[in-house]
C-alpha atoms as one frame of an Amber mdcrd trajectory, in Angstrom:
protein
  -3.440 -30.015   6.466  -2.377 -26.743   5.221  -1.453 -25.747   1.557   1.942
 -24.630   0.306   1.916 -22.442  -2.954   4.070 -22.584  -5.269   6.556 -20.211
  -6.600   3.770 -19.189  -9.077   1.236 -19.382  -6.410   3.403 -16.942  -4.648
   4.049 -14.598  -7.172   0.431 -14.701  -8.419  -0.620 -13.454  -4.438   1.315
 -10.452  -4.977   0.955  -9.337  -8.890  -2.849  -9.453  -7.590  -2.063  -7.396
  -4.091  -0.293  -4.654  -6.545  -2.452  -5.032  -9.586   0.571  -6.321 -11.950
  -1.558  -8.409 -13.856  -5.110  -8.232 -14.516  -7.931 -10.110 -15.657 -11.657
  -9.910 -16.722 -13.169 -10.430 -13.163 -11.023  -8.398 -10.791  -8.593  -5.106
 -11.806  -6.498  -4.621  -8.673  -4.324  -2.015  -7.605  -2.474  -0.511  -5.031
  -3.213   3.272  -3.592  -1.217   4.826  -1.062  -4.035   5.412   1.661  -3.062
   8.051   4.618  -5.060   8.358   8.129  -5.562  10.761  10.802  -6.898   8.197
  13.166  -5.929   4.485  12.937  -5.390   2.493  10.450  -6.092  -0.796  12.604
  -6.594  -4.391  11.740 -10.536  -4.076  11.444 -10.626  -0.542  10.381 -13.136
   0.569  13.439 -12.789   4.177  14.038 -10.167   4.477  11.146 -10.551   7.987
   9.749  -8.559   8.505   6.235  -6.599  12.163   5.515  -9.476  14.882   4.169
  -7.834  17.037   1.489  -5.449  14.763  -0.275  -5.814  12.737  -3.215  -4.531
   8.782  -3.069  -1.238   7.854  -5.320  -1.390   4.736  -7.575   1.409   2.739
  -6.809   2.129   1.624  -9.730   5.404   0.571 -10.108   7.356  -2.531  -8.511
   9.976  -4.697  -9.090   9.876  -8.266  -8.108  12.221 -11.072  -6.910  10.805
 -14.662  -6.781  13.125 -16.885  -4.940  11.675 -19.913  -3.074   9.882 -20.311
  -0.509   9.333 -16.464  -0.989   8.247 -13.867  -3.576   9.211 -10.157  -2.371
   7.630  -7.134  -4.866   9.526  -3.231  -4.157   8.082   0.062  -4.858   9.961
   0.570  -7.880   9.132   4.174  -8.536   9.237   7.529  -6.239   5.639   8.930
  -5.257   4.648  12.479  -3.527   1.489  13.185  -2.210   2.310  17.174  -3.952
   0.141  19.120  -1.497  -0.987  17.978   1.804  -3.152  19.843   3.977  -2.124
  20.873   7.345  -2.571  17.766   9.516  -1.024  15.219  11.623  -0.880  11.627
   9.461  -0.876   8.238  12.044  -0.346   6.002   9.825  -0.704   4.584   6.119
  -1.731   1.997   3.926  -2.218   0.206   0.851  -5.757   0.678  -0.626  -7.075
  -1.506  -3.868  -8.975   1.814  -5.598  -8.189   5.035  -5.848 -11.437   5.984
  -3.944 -13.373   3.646  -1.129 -12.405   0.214  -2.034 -10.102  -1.721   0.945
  -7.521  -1.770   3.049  -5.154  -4.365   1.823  -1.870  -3.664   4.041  -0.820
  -0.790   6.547   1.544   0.738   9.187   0.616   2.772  11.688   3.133   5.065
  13.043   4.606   4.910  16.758   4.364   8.820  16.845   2.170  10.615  14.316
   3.771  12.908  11.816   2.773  16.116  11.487   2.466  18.136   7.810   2.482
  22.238   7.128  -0.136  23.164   4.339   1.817  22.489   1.127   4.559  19.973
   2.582   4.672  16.893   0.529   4.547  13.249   1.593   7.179  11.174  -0.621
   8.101   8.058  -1.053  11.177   6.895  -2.554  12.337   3.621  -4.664  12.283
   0.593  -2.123  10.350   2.329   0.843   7.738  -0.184   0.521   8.496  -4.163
   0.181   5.647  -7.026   0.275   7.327 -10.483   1.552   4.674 -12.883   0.754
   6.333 -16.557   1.936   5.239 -20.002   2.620
């Protein structure tokens, strides 16, 4: 038989994916991640963007409304200065450096950056359904 959370089972799953709360054994987070090869599933042969520091997500609004709990990028985010490359995807790291892949989306046709152009995302770009 499988579990069912509840509303605060749900919204406890995502405050942890994007770090909203905190406690004394774990301090998640959520770091915009961006690859040159990959991201996949198992993160073989996934090669992350040289040149670029990660962005802290940290801003998101959330909705709780049973059986679902849905959290928003609440804030706009720029990567300010990207290096010349060609980005095939992204993804939702827990550190700022290392750490894991939590979530990703890897792009049907990669999308290709100037030295200097900035990556941005804007308020509700990114939404997390978690449901039962």
């Amino acid at each position: 038989m499988a579990l069912r959370l509840t509303n605060v089972g749900l919204q406890r799953s995502v405050e942890y994916i994007l770090g909203i709360t905190q406690n004394e054994l774990i301090v998640p987070g959520a770091w915009l991640t961006l690859f040159t090869t990959g991201p996949s599933n198992l993160g073989a042969g996934d090669v992350e963007l040289a040149g670029y520091a990660r962005v802290d997500l940290d801003t998101w609004s959330q909705s709780v409304a049973w059986p679902s709990d849905t959290a928003t990028l609440a804030g706009g985010y720029q990567v300010l200065s990207m290096p010349a490359c060609s980005v095939t995807g992204w993804g939702i790291s827990n550190a700022d450096f290392g750490g894991d892949l939590l979530a990703f989306e890897l792009y049907a046709t990669p999308v290709t950056f100037s030295a200097g152009d900035r990556y941005s995302l804007s308020p509700g770009d990114i939404a997390i359904l978690v449901s039962t």
